[in-house]
N, C-alpha and C positions, 0 to 999 in steps of 0.2 A: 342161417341154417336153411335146407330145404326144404321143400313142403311137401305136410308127408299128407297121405289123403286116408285119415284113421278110417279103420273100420266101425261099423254100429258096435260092436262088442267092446274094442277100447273104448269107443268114448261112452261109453255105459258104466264101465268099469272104473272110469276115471271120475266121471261123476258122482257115483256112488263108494266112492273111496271114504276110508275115515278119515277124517277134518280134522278130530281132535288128537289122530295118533302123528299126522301126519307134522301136524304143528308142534308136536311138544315134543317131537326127535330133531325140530330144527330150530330150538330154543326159543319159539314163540312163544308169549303166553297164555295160557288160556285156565280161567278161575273155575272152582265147580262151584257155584250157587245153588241148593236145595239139588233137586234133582236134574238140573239144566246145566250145560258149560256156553261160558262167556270167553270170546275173544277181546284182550286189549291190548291195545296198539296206542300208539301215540303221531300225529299228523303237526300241522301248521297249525292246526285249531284245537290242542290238547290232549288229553289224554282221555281215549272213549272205552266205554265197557258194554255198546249198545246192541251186539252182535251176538247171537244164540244160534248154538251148533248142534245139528243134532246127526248123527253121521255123515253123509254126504252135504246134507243139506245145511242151508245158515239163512239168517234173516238179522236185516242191517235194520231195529226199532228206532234208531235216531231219523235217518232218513230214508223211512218205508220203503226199503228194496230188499231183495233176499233171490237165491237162487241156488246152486250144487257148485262141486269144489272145483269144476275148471274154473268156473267163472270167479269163484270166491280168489283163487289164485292171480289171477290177470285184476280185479280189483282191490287188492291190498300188498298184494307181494313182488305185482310189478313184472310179472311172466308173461309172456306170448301166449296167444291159444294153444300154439304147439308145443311152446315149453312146460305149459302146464299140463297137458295129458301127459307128458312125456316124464315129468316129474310125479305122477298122480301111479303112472303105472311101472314108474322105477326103470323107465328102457325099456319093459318088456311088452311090442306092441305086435297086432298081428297086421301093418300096412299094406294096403291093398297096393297104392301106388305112392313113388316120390318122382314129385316133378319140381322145378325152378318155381318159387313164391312169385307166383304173378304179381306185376305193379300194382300199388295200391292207385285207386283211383280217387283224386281228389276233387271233390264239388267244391262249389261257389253257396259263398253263405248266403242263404233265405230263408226272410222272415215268413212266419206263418200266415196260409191265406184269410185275411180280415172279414170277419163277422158285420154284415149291415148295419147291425149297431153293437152299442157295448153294455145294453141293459143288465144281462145276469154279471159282470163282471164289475158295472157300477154298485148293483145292489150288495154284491159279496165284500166291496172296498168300504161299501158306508155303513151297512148293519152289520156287517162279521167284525170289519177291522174299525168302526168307526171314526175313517179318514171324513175330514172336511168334504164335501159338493165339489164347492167352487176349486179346491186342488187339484182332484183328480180332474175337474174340467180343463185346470189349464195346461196338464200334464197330455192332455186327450186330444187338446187343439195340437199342439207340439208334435203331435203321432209317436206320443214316447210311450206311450198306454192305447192298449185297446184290447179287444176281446176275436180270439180266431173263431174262424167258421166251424170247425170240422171238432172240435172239439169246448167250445168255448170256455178256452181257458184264459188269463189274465197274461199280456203281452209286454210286457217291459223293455224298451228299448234302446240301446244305448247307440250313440250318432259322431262319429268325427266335428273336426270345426267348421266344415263344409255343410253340415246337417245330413249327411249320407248316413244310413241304418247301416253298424256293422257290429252289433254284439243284440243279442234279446235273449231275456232270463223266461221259462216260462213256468206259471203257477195256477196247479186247479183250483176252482172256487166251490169243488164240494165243502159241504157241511156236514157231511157224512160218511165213512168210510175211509178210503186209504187217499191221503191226498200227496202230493210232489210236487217239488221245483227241478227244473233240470234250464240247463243250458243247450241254445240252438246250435245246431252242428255247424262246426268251421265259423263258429262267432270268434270277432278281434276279439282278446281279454284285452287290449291296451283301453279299451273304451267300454261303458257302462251307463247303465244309466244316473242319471244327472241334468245339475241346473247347475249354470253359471250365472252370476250378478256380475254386479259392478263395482264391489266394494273386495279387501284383501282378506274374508274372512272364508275358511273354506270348513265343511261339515263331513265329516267322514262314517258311512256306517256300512253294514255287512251286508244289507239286503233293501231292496226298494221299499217293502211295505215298512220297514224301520225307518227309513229317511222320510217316505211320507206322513209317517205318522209321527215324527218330530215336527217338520214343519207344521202340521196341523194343531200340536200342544201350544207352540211357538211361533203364531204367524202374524208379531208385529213387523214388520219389515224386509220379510223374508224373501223376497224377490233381489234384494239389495244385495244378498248373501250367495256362496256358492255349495251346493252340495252334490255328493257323487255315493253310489253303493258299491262296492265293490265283489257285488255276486259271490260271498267266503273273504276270507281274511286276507288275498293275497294282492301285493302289492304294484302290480303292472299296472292299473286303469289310474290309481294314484297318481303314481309317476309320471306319468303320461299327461294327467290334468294338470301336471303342476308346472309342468315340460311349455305346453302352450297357455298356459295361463300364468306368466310371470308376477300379477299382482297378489298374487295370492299369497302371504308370507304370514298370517295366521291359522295354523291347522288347528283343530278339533276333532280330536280322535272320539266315535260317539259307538263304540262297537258295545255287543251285548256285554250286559254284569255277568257273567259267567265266567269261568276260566280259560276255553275259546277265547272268550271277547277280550279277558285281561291279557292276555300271553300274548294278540293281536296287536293290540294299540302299544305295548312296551317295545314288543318288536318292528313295529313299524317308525316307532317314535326314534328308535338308534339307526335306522336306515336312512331318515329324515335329518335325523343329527351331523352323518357323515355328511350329507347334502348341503351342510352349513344353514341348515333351517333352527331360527332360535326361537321362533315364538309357538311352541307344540305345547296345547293343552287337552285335558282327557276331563270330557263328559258322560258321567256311567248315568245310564236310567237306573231309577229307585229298584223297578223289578228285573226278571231277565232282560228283556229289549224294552225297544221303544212303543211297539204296538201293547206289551201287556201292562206297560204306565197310560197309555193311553184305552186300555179297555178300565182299568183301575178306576181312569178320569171317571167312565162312564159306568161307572157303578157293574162291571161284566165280571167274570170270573176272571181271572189272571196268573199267570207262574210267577212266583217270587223270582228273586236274584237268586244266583248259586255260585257262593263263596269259593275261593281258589283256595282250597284247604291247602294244597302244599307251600305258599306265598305265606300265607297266613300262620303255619305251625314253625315255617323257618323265622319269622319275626319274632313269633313268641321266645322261639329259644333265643335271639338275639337279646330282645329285650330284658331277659333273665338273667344273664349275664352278670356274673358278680366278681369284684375285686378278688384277686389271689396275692399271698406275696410267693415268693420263687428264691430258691438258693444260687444266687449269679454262676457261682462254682460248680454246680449241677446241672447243668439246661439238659443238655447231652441226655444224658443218662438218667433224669426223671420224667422227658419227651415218652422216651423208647418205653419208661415204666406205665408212665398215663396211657400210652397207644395201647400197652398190650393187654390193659385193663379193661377195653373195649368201653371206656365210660368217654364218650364223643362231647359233651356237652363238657365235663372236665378239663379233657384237651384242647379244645376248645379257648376256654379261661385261662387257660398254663401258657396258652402259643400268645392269647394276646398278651399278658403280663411282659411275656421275653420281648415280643413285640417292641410293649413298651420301653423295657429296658434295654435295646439295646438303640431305638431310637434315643434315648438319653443321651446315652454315650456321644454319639457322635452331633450333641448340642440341639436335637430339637425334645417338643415336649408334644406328647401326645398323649391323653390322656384313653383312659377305659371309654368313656361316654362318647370321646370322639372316634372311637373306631369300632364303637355299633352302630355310631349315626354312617359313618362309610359303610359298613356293612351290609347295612337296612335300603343305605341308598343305593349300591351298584348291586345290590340280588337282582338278578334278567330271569324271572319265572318262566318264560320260553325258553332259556337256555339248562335250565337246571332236568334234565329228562336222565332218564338210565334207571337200571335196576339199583338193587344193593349190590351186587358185585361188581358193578361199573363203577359206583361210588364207592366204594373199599379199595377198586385198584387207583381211581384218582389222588384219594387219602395216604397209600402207602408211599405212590409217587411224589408226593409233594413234601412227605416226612424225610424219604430217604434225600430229596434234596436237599433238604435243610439242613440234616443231619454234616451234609459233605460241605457245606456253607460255614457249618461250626467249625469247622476242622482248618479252614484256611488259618493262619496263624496272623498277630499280629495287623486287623482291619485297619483301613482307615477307613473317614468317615461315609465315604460314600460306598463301601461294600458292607458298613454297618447296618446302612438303611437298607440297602438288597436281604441280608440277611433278618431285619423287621418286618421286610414285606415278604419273606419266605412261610416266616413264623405265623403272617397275619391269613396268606393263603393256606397253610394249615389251618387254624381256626374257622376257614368259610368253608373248606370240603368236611370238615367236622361238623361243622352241625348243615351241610345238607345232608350227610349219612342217617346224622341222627333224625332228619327229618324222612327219609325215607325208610327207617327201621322202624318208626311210630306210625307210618301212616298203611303200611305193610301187616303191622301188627293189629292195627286196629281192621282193616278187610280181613284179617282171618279171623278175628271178635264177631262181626257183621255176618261172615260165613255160619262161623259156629252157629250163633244164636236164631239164623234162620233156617238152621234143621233142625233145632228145639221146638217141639211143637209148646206153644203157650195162651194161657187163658186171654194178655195180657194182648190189647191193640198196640202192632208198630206201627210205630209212622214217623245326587251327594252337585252337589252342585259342584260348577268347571274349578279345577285348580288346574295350577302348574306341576309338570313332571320336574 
């Protein structure tokens, strides 16, 4: 489009737009908590509720940043600066001039100018984070860590195989007030920081102070081993280490206990899979990450884990799961009566029993207990997102197909099993509905109870995938 050159009035007006009207006439969501509204969204790393709106204005409390609604537009909805006035003031703008969108001009990525030494940025790694000395020394020799001049903040740097700097993460070391990570401009993401060894074992976590402060819990041997952060959950710097580092064929997925962290290593683990990578194992820390197992070590304050409630409520219905028997004669037409009963967790049990039985038929045996154990195993908690109405139209689709699957006359055996696994994908969009109408229900419980005013205070070692 072209470039238009707003006036100080449009972009006043567009900053000062309502947020909250603006978003729930284009089916965002947005929750009212107490007197406050919350935007949530769902990303690579979850689903967040950490954003407070208050007319024009928002503030992102997960990662301390905040600003007015052009901006908030161009960072979550994915518009241009000029799309977003332009959406903010509905078309109607007073444009002084439009001329051709000048080239963007591209820099060359550079690292921050280095600090003489890196004493506040040691002291912040060893008393704040309680990383080992001798780590950050050898991270510091390496010029993977150091401390900038101009604002002395903590420099993490990630290097090709040549040892050239072409990605740094940057992190303050206040201890007080508003602190931030940000990424340097025009940094490769195919690189990060990291250590390679010598041996095929490779360590994967979200963030550097996390992979340091593994090593530091764990530092028999650790030079032997390979480890890499991946600056957020996304998987280019992975790739790329595994790309040039051929021995590597045991991974360690070690991203945070949190929902982010769990949805991370599942989904990275199937990207790995397709790659014909077989030996992918998941190390969660006891608390959220690894720095707050390692303040724990040291007697500090620390965030617990936080449980992926939606992972964990669809198991539960899984595991609940109880035998039914079924009238063979009926499928049809006690399906359509279960559906329109709205009881999900019923349907559920009714599709696997047909399941069952028409796997019979056509000579295999599959029992109840083995197809929660498939259930429980192929759930992809990063694929399971959408409202309720996403999931009610996945549910309808997968019934009316089944429905048209009954109706073929005369199966044989291998359109019997198509039509068991019709029946068994009805039972899995069944109770993720049912897991999104409980967990739906229970935030508007949360809501309620906290505009009730009251007397009353609120408040795993490596396996295999």
């Amino acid at each position: 489009m072209p470039y238009i050159n707003f006036s100080e009035d449009d972009l006043y007006r567009a900053n000062t737009a309502d947020l909250v009207s603006y978003l729930e006439q284009h089916g965002e969501r947005v929750q009212k908590v107490g007197s406050t509204r919350k935007y949530v969204y769902t990303d690579a790393g979850g689903t967040h509720d950490s954003i407070t709106i208050s007319g024009g204005k928002w503030y992102d409390h997960r990662n301390q940043r905040g600003g007015y609604a052009v901006k908030f537009l161009q960072e979550f909805l994915g518009f241009s600066f000029q799309e977003s006035v332009l959406e903010l003031l509905d078309g109607h703008c007073n444009a002084e001039v439009v001329r051709p969108a000048p080239k963007p001009v591209v820099k060359p990525f550079e690292l921050p100018e280095p600090n003489s030494d890196m004493r506040r940025v040691f002291a912040y790694l060893t008393k704040q984070r309680f990383i080992a000395p001798q780590i950050i020394s050898h991270f510091a020799h390496e010029n993977k860590i150091y401390e900038d001049k101009k604002y002395h903040n903590a420099v993490f740097v990630g290097m090709d195989e040549n040892g050239t700097p072409k990605q740094a993460s940057v992190r303050s070391t206040l201890s007080f007030g508003k602190t931030f990570r940000i990424t340097v401009a025009n940094s490769d993401t195919k690189y990060s920081f990291s250590h390679f060894g010598n041996d095929e074992k490779l360590f994967v976590f979200e963030a550097p102070i996390d992979m340091l402060s593994f090593i530091t819990l764990y530092q028999k041997d650790w030079k032997n081993h390979s480890y890499i952060a991946m600056n957020g959950v996304y998987e280019s710097a992975l790739l790329k280490a595994l790309e040039s580092h051929s021995e590597l064929q045991n991974i360690y997925f070690c991203t945070d206990n949190d929902e982010g962290g769990i949805d991370a290593a599942e989904r990275l683990r199937d990207i790995l899979r397709e790659k014909n990578y077989a030996n992918i194992f998941r190390i969660s820390p006891q608390n959220k990450d690894w720095n707050e197992d390692l303040k724990a070590h040291n007697g500090a304050e620390f965030l617990p884990s936080v449980p992926h409630v939606r992972k964990e409520k669809y198991l539960d219905f899984v595991s609940e799961l109880s035998v039914i028997k079924i009238n063979p004669n009926r499928i049809s037409e006690d399906l359509i009566s279960i559906y329109n009963s709205a009881d999900r967790v019923r349907l559920a049990e009714f599709s696997l029993a047909a399941s069952e039985h028409f796997l019979k038929i056509a000579g295999e045996k599959f029992s109840l207990d083995k197809m929660k154990n498939r259930l429980a195993n192929e759930y992809k908690c990063y694929q399971d997102k959408g409202s309720i109405s996403v999931k009610l139209g996945k549910l309808q689709t997968v019934v009316t197909s089944g429905l048209e699957q009954f109706r073929k006359p005369s199966q044989p055996a291998a359109e019997l099993k198509i039509t068991a696994r019709k029946l068994y994908e009805i039972a899995n969009c069944a109770l993720k509905l049912a897991t999104e109408e409980t967990l739906v229900q229970r935030a508007k419980q949360t809501e309620t109870s906290e505009e009730i005013p009251t007397d009353e205070t609120q408040f795993s070692q490596a396996m295999s995938f």
